[in-house]
C-alpha positions as CSV (number, residue, x, y, z in Angstrom):
1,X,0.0,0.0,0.0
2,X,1.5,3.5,-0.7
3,X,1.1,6.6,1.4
4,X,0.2,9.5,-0.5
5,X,0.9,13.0,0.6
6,X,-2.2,14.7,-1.0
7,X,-4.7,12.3,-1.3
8,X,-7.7,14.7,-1.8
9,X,-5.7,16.3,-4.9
10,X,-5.5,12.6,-6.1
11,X,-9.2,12.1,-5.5
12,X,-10.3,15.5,-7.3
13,X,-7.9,14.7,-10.1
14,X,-9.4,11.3,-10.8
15,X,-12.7,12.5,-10.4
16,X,-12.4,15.3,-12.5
17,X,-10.9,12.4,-15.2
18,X,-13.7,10.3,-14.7
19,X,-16.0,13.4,-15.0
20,X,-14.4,14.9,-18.6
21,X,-14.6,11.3,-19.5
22,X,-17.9,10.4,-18.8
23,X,-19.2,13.9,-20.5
24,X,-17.2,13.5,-23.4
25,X,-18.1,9.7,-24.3
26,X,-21.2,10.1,-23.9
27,X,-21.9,13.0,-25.7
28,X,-20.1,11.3,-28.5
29,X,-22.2,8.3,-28.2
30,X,-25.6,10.0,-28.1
31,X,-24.6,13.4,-30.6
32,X,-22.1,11.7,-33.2
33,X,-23.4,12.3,-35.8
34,X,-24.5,15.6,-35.7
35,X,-20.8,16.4,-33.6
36,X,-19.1,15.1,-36.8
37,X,-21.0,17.7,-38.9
38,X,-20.3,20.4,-35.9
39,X,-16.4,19.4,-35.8
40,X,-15.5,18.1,-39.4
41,X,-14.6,15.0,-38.4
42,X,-15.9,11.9,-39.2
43,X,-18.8,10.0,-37.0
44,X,-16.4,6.6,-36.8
45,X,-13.2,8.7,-35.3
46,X,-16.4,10.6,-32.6
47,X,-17.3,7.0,-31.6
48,X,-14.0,5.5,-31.0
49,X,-12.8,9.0,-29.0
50,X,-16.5,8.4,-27.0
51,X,-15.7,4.7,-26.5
52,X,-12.4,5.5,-25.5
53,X,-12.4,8.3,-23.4
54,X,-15.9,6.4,-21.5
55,X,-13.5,3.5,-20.5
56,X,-10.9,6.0,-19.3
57,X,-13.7,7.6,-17.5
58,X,-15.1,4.0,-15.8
59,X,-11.5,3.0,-14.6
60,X,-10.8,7.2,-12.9
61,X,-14.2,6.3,-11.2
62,X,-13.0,3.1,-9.2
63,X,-9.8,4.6,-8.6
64,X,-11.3,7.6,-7.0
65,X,-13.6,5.5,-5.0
66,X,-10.9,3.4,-3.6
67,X,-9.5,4.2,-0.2
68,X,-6.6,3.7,-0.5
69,X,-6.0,3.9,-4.2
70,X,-4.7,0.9,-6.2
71,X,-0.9,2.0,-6.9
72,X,-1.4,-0.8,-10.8
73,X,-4.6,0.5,-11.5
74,X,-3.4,4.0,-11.0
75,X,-0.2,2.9,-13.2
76,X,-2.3,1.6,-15.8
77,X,-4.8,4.8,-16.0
78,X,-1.4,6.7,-16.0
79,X,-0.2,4.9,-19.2
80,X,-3.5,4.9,-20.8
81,X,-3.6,8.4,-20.3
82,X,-0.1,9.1,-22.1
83,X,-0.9,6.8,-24.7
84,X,-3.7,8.9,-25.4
85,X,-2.4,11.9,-25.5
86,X,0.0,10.5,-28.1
87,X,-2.6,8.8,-30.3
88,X,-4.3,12.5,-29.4
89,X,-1.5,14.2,-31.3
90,X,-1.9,11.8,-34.3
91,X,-5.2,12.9,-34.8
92,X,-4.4,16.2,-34.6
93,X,-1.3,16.2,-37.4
94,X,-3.9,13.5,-39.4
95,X,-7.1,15.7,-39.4
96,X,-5.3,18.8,-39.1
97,X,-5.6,19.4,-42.9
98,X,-9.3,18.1,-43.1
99,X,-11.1,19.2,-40.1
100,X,-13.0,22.7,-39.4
101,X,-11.6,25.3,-37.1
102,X,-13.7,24.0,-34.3
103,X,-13.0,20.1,-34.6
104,X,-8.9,20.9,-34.7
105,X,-9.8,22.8,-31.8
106,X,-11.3,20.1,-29.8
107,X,-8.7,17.7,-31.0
108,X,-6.2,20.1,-29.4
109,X,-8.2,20.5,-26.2
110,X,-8.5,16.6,-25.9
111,X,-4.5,16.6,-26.2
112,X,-4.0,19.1,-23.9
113,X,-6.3,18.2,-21.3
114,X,-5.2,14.2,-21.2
115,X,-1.9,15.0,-21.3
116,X,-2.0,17.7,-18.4
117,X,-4.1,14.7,-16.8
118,X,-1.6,12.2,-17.1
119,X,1.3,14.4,-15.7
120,X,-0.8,15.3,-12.7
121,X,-1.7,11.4,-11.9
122,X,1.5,10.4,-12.6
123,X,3.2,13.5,-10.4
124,X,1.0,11.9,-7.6
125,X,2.4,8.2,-8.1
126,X,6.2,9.4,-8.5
127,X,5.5,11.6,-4.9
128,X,3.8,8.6,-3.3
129,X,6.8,5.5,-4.9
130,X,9.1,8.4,-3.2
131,X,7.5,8.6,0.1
132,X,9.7,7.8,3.4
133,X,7.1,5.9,4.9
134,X,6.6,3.7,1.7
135,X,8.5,0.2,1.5
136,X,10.7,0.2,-1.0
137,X,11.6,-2.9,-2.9
């Protein structure tokens, strides 16, 4: 079990994951095709970000629920997170030349706000691995 220093930041960070999540997947599932007009993208790339970002959102959930939080599940949330944002950036570059104003835009925002996600998490892990009180080995 690791000790972390600020577990109330942790909690509002993975809530706030779970939250931007849950909104954006499912607004994707429900408005996709009308979102697709809206951002210039296409509805199949709206219902894999939705389907994504909704298991993203599921998996921040149980982590903020647990007391204490599971140091692998937080791991993998922290990878899944930077893998996004990479896959995030691929989208960006690929659509780039295709998409409206507003759908480059929200790719960017997606980017940003995962990636800025995934530091924060993964600030809280590297404090906690770090801790004096924490076993090490």
């Amino acid at each position: 079990m690791l000790r972390f220093d600020n577990v109330p930041t942790l909690n509002k960070l993975l809530w706030l994951d779970a939250f931007l999540g849950s909104t954006t997947g499912i607004m994707g599932l429900v408005f996709s095709t009308p979102l697709a007009g809206l951002l210039g993208l296409s509805t199949t790339l709206i219902l894999l970000i939705a389907a994504v970002t909704l298991l993203y959102a599921v998996l921040a959930g149980a982590l903020a629920r647990q007391q204490p939080v599971s140091m692998l599940w937080l791991r993998v949330l922290i990878i899944a997170n930077g893998l996004w944002t990479g896959v995030s950036l691929y989208l960006l570059i690929a659509y780039y030349p295709t998409a409206i104003k507003l759908g480059v835009s929200f790719l960017l925002a997606q980017l940003v706000v995962v990636g800025v996600l995934a530091y924060a998490e993964g600030r809280h892990l590297m404090v906690a691995t770090n801790h004096p009180l924490n076993e090490q080995g």
